[in-house]
PDB file of N, CA, C and O in Angstrom:
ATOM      1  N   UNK A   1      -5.153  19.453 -44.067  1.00  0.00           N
ATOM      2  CA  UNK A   1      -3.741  19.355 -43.778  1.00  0.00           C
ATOM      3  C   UNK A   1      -3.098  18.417 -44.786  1.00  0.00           C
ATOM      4  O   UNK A   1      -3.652  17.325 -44.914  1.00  0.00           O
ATOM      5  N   UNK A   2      -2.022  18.661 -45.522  1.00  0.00           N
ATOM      6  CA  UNK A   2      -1.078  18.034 -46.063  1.00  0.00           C
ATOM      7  C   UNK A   2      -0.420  17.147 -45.485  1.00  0.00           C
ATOM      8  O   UNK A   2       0.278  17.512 -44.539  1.00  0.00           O
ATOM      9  N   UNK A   3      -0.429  15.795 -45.841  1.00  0.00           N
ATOM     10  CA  UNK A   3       0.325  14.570 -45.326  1.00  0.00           C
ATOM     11  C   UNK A   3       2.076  14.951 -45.441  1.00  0.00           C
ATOM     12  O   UNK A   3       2.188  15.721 -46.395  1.00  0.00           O
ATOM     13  N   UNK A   4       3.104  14.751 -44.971  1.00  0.00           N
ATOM     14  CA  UNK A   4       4.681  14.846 -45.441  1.00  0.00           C
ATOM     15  C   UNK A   4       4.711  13.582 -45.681  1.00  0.00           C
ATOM     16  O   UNK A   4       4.160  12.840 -44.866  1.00  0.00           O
ATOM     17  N   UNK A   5       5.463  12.924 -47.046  1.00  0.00           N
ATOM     18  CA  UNK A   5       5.684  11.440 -47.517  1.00  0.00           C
ATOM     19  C   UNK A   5       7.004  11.318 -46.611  1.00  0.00           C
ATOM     20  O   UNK A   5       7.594  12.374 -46.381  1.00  0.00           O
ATOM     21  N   UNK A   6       7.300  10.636 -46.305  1.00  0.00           N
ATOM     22  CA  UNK A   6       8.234   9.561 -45.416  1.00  0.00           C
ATOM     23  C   UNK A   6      10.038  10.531 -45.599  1.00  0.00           C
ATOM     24  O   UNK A   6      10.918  10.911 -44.827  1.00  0.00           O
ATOM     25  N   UNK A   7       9.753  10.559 -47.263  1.00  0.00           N
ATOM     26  CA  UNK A   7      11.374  11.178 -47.522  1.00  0.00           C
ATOM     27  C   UNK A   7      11.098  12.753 -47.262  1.00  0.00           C
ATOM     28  O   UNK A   7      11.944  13.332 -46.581  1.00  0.00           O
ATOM     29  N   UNK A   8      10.463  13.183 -47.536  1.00  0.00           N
ATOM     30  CA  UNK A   8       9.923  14.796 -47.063  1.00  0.00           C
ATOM     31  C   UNK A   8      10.620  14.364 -45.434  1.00  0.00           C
ATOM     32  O   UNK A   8      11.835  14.472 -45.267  1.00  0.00           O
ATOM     33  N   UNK A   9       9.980  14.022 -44.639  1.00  0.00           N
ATOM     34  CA  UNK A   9      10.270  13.824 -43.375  1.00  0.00           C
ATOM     35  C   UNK A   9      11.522  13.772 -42.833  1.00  0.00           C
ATOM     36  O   UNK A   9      12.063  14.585 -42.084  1.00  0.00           O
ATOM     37  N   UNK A  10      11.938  12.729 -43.282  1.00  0.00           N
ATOM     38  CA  UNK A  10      13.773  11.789 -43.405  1.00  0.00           C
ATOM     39  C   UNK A  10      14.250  13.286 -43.870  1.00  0.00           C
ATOM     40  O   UNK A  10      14.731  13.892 -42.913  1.00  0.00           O
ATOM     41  N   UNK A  11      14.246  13.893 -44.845  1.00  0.00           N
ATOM     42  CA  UNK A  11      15.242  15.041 -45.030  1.00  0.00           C
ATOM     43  C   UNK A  11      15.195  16.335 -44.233  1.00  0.00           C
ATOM     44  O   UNK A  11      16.147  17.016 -43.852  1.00  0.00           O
ATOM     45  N   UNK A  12      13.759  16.553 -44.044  1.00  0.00           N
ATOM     46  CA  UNK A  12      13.624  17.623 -42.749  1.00  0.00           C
ATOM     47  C   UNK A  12      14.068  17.318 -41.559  1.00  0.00           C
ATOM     48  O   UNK A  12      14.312  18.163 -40.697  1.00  0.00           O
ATOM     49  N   UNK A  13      14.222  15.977 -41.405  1.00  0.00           N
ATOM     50  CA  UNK A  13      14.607  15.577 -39.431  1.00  0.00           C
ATOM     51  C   UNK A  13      16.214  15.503 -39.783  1.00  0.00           C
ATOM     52  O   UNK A  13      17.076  15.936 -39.018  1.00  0.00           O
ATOM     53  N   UNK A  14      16.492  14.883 -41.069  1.00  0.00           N
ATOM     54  CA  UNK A  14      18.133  15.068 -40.406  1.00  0.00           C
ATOM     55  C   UNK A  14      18.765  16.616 -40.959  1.00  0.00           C
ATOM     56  O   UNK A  14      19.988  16.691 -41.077  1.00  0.00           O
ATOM     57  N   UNK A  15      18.093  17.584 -41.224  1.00  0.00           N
ATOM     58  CA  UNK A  15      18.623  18.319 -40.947  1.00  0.00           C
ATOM     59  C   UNK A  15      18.187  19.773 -40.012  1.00  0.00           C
ATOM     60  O   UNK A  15      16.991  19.778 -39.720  1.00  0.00           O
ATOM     61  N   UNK A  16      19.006  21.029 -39.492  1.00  0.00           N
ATOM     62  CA  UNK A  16      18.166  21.580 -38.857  1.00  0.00           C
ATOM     63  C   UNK A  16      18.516  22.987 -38.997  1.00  0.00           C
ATOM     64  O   UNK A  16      19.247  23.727 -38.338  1.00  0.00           O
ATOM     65  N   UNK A  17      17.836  23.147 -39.977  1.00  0.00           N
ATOM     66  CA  UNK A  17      17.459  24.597 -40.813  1.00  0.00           C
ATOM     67  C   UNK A  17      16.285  25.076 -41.094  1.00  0.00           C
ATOM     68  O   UNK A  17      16.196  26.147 -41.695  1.00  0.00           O
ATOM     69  N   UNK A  18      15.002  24.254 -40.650  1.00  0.00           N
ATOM     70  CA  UNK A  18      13.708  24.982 -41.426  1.00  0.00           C
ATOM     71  C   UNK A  18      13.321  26.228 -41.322  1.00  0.00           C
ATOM     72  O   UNK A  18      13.494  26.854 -40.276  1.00  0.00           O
ATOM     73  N   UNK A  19      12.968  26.552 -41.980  1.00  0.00           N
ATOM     74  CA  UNK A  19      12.031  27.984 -42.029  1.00  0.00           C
ATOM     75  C   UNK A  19      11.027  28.133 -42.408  1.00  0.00           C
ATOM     76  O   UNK A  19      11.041  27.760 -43.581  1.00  0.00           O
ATOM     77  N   UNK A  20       9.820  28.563 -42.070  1.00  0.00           N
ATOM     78  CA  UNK A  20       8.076  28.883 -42.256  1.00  0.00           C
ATOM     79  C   UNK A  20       8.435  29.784 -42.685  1.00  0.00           C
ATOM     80  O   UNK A  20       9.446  30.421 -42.389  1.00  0.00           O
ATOM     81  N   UNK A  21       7.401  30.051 -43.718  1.00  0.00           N
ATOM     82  CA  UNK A  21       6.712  31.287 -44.068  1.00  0.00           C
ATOM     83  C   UNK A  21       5.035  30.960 -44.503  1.00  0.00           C
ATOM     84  O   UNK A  21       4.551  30.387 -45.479  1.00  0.00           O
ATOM     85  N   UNK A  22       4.408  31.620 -43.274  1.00  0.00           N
ATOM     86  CA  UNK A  22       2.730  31.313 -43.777  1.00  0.00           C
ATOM     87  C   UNK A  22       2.484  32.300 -44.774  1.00  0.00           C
ATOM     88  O   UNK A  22       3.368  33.080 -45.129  1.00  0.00           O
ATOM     89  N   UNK A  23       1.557  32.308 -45.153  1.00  0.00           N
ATOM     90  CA  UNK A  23       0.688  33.422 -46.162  1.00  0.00           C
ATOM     91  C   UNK A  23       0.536  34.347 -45.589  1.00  0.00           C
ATOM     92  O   UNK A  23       0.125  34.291 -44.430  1.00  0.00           O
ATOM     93  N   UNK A  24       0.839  35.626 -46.258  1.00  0.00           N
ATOM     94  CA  UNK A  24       0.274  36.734 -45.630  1.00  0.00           C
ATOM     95  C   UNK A  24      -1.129  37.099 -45.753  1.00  0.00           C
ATOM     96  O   UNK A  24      -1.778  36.406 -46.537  1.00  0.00           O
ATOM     97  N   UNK A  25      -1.733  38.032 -45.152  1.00  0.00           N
ATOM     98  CA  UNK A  25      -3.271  38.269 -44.901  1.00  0.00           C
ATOM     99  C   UNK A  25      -4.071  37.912 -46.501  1.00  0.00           C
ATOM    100  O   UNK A  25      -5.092  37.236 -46.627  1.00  0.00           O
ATOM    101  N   UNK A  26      -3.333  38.533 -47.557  1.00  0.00           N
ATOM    102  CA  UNK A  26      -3.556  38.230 -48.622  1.00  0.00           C
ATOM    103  C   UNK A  26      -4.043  36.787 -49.067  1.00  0.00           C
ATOM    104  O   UNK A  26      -4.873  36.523 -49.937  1.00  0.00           O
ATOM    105  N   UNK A  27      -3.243  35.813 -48.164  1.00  0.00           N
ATOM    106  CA  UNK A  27      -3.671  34.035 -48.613  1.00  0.00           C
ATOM    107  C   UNK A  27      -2.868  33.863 -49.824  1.00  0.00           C
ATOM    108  O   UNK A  27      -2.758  32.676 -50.129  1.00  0.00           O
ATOM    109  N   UNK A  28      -2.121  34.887 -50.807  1.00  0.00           N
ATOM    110  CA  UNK A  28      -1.377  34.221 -51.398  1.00  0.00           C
ATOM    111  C   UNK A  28       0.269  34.368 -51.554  1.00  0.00           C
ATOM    112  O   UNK A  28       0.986  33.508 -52.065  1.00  0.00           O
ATOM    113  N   UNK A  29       0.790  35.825 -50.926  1.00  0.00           N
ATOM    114  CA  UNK A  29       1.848  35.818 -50.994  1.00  0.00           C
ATOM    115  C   UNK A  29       2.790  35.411 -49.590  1.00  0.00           C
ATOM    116  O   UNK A  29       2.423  35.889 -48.517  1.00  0.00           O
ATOM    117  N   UNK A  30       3.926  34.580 -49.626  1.00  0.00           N
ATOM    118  CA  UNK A  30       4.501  34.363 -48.479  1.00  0.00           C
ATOM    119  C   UNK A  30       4.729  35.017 -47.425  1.00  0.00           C
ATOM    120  O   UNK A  30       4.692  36.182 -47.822  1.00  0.00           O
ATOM    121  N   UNK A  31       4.920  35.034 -46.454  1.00  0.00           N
ATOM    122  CA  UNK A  31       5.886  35.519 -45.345  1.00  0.00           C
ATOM    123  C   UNK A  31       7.461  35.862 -45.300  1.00  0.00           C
ATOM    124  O   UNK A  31       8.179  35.531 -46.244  1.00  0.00           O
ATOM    125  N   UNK A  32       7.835  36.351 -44.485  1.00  0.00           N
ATOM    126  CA  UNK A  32       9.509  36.427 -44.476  1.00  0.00           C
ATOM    127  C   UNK A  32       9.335  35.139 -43.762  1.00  0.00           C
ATOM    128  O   UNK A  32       8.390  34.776 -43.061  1.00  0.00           O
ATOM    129  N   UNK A  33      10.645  34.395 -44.138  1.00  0.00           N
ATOM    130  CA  UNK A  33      10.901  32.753 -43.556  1.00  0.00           C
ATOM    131  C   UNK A  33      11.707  33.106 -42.493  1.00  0.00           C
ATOM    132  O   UNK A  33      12.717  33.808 -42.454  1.00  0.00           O
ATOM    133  N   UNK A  34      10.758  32.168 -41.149  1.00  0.00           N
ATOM    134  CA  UNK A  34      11.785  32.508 -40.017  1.00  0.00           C
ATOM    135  C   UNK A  34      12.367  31.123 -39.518  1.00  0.00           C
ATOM    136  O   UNK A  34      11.723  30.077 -39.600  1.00  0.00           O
ATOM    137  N   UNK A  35      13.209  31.180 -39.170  1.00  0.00           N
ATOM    138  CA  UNK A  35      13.827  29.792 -38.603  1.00  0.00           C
ATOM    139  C   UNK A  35      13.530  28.999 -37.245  1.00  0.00           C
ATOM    140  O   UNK A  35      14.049  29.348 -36.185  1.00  0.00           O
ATOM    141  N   UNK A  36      12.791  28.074 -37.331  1.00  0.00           N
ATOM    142  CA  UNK A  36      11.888  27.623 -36.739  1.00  0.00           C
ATOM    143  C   UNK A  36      12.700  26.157 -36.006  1.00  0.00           C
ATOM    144  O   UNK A  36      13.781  25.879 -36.526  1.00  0.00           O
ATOM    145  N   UNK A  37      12.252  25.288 -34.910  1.00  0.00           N
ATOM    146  CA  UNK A  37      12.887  24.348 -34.363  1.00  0.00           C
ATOM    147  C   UNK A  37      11.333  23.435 -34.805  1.00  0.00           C
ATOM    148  O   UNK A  37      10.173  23.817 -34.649  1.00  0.00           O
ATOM    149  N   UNK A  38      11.959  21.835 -35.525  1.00  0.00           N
ATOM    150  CA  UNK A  38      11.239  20.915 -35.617  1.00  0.00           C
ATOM    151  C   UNK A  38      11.952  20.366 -35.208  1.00  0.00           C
ATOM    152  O   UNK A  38      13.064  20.619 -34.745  1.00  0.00           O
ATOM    153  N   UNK A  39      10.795  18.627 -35.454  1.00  0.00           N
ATOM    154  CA  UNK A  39      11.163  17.712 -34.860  1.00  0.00           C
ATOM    155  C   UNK A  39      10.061  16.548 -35.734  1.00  0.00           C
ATOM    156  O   UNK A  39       9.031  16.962 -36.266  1.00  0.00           O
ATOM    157  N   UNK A  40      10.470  15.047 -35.775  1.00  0.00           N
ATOM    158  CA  UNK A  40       9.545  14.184 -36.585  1.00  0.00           C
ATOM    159  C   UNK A  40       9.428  13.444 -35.159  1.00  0.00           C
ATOM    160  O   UNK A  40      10.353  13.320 -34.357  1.00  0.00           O
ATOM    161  N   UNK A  41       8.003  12.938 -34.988  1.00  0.00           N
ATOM    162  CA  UNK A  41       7.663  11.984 -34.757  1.00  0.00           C
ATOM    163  C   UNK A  41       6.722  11.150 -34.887  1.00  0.00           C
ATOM    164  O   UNK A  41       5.590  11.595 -35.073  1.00  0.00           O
ATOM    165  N   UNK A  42       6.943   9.708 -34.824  1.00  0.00           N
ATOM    166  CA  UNK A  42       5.524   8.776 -35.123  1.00  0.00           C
ATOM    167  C   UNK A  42       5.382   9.533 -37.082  1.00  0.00           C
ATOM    168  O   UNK A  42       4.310   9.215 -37.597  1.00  0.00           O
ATOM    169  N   UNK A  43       6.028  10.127 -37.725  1.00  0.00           N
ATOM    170  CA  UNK A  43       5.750  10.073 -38.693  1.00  0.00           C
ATOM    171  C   UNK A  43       5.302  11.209 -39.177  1.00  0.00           C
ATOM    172  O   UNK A  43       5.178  11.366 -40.391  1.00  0.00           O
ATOM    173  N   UNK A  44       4.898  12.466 -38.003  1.00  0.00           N
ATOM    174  CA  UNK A  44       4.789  13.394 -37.959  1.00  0.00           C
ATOM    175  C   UNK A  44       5.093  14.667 -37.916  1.00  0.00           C
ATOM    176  O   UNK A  44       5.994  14.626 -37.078  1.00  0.00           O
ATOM    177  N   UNK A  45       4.968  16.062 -38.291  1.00  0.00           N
ATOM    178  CA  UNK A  45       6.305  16.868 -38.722  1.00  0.00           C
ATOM    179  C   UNK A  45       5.742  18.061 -37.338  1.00  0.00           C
ATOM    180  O   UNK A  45       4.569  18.381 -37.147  1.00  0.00           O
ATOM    181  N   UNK A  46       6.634  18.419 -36.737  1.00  0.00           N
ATOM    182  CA  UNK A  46       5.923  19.534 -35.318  1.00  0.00           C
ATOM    183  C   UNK A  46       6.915  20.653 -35.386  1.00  0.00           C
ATOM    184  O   UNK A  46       8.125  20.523 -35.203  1.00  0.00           O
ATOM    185  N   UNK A  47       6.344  21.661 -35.640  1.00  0.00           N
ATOM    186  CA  UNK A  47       7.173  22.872 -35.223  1.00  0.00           C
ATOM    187  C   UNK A  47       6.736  23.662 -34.214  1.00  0.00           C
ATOM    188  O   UNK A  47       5.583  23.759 -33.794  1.00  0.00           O
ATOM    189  N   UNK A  48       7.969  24.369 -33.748  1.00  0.00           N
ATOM    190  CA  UNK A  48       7.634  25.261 -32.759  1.00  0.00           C
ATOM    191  C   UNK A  48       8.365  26.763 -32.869  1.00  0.00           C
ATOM    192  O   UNK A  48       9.381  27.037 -33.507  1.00  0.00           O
ATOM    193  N   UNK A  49       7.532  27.660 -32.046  1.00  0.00           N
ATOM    194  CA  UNK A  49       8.060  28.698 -32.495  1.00  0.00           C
ATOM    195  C   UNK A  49       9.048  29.056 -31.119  1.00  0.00           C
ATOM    196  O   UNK A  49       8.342  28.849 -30.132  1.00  0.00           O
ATOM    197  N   UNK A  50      10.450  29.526 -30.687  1.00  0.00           N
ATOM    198  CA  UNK A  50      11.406  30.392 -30.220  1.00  0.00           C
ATOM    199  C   UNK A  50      10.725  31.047 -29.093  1.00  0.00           C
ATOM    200  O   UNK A  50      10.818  30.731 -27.907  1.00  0.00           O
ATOM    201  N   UNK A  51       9.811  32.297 -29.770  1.00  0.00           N
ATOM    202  CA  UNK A  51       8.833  32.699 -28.458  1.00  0.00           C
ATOM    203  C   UNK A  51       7.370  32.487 -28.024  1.00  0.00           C
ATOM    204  O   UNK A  51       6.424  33.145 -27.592  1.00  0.00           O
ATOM    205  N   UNK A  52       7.645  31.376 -28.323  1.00  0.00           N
ATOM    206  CA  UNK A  52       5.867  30.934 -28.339  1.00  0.00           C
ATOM    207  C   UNK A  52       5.043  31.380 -28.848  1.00  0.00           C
ATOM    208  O   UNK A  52       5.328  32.419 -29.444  1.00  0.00           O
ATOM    209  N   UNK A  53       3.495  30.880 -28.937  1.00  0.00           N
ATOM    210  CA  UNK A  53       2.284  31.635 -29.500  1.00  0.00           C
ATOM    211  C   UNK A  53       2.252  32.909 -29.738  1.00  0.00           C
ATOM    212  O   UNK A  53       1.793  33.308 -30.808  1.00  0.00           O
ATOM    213  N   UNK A  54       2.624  33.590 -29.000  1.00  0.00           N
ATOM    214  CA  UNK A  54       2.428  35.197 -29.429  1.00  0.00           C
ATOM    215  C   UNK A  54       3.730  35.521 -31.108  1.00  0.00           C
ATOM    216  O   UNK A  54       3.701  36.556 -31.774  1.00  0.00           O
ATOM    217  N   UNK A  55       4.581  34.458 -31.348  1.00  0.00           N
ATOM    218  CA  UNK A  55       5.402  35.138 -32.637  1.00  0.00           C
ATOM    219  C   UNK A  55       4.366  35.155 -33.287  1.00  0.00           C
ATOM    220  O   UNK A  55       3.370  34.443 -33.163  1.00  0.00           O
ATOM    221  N   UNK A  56       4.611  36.105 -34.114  1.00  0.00           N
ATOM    222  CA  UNK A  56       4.012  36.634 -35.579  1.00  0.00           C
ATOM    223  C   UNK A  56       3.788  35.490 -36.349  1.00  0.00           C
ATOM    224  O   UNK A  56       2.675  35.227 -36.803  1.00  0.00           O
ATOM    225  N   UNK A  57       4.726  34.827 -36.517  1.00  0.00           N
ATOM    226  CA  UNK A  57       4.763  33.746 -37.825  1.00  0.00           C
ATOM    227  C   UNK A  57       4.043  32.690 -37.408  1.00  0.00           C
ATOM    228  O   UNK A  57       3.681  31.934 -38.310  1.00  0.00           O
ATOM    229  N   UNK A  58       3.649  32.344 -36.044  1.00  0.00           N
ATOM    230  CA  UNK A  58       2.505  31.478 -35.348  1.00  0.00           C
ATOM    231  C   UNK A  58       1.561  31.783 -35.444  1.00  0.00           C
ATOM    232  O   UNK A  58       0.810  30.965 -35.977  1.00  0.00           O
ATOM    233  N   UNK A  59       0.988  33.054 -35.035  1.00  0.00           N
ATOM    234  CA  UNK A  59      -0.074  33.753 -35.381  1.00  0.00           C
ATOM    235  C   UNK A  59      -0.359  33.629 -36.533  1.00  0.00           C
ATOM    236  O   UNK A  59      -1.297  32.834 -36.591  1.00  0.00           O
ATOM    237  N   UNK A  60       0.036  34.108 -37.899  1.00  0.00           N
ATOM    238  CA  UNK A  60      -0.182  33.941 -39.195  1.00  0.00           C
ATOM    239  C   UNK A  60      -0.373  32.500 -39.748  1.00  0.00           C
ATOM    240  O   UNK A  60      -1.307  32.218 -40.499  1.00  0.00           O
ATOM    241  N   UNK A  61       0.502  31.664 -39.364  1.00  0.00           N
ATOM    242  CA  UNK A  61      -0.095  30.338 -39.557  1.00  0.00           C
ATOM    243  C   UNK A  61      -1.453  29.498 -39.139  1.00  0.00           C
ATOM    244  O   UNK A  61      -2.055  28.586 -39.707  1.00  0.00           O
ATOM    245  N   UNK A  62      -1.747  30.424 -37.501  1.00  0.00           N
ATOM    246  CA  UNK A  62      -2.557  29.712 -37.385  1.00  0.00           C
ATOM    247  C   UNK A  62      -3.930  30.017 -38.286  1.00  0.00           C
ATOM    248  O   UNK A  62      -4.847  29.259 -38.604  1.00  0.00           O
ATOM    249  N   UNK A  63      -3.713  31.375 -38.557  1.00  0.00           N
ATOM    250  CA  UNK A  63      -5.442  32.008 -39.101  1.00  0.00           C
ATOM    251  C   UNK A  63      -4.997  31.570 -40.422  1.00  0.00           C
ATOM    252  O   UNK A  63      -5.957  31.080 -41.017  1.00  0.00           O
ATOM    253  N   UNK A  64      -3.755  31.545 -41.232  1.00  0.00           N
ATOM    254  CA  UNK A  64      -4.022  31.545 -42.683  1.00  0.00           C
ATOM    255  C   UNK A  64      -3.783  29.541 -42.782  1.00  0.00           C
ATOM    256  O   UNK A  64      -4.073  29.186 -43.925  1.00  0.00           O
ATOM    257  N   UNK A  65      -3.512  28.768 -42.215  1.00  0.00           N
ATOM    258  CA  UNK A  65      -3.156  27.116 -42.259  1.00  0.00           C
ATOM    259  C   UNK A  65      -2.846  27.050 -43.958  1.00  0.00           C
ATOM    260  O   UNK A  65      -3.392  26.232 -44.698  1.00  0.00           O
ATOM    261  N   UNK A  66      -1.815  28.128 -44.430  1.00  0.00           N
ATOM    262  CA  UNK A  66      -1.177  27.816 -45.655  1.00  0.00           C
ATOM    263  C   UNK A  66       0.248  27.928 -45.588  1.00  0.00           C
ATOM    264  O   UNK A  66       0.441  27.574 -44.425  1.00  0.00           O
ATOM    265  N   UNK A  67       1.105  28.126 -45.954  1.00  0.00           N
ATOM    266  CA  UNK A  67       2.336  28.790 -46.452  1.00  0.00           C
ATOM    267  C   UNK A  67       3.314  27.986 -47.014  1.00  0.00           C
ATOM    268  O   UNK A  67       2.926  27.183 -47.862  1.00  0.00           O
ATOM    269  N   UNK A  68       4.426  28.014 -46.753  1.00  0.00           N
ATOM    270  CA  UNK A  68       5.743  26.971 -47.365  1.00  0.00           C
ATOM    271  C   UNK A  68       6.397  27.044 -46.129  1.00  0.00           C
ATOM    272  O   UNK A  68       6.281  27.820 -45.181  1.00  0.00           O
ATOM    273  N   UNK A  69       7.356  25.735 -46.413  1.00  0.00           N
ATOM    274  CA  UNK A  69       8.379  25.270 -45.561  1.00  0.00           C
ATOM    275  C   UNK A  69       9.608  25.150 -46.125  1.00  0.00           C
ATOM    276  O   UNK A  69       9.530  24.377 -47.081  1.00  0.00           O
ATOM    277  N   UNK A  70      10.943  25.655 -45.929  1.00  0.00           N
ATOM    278  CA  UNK A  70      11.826  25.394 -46.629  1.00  0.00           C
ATOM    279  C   UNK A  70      12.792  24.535 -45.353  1.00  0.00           C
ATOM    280  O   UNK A  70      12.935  24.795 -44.158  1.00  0.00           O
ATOM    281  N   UNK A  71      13.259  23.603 -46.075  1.00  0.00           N
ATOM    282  CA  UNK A  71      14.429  22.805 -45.719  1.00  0.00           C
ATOM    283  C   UNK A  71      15.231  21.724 -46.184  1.00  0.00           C
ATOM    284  O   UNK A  71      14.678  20.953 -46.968  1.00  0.00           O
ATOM    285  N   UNK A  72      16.047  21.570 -45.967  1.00  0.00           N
ATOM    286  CA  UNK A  72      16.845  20.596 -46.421  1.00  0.00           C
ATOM    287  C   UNK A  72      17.258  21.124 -48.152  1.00  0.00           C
ATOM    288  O   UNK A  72      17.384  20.507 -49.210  1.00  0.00           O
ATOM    289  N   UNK A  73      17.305  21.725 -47.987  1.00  0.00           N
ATOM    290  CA  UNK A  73      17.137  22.401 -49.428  1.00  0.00           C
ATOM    291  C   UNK A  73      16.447  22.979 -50.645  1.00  0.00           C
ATOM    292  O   UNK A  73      16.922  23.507 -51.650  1.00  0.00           O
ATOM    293  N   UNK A  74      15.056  22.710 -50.241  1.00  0.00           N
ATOM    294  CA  UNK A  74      13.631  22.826 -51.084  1.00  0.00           C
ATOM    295  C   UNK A  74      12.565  23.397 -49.997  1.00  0.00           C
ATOM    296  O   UNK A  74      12.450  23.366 -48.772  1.00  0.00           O
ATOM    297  N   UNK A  75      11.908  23.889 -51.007  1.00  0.00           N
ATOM    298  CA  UNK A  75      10.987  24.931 -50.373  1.00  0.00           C
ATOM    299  C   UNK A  75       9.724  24.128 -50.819  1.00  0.00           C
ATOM    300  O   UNK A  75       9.440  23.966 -52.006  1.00  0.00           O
ATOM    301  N   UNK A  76       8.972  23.628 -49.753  1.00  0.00           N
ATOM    302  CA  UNK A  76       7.577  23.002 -50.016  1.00  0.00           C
ATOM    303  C   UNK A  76       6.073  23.923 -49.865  1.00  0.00           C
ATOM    304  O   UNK A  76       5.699  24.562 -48.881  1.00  0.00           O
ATOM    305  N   UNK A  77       5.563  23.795 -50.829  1.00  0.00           N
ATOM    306  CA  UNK A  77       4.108  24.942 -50.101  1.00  0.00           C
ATOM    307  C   UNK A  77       3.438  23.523 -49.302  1.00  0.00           C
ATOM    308  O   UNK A  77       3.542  22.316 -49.517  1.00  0.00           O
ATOM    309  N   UNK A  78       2.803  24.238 -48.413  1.00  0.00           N
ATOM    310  CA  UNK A  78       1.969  23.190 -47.405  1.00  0.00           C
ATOM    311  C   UNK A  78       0.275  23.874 -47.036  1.00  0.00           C
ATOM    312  O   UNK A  78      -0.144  24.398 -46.004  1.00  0.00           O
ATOM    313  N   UNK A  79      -0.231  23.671 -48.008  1.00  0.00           N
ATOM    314  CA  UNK A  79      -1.696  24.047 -47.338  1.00  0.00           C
ATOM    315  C   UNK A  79      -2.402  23.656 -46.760  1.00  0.00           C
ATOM    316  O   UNK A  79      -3.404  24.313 -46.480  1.00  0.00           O
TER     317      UNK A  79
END
């Protein structure tokens, strides 16, 4: 898992736009980015998905633990 540095964090919590996209089955090309609800705490970055475990884009994250995150204006890969 990828650490988020402090300002990664600070710019994702104050704003609230993110979007995932894990890897597709492939492992290297993205996902369609869906708009996702986070939240920071203790330093930590938590998303959740709208319809729970069963979305697609949960599912895919969990088996592939790669993709990007876009927010605040920049798109981060997170493997």
């Amino acid at each position: 898992m990828t650490e988020w540095g402090e300002e990664d964090l600070a710019a994702i919590a104050a704003t609230d736009d993110p979007h995932i996209a894990p890897l597709r089955a492939d492992g290297i090309t993205p996902g369609t980015p869906t708009w996702i609800w986070s939240v920071v705490v203790d330093g930590r970055l938590f998303v959740r998905a709208w319809n729970g475990v069963g979305s697609r884009w949960y599912r895919a994250a969990v088996s592939q633990r790669a993709g990007q995150i876009t927010a605040a204006g920049s798109t981060r890969p997170r493997v």
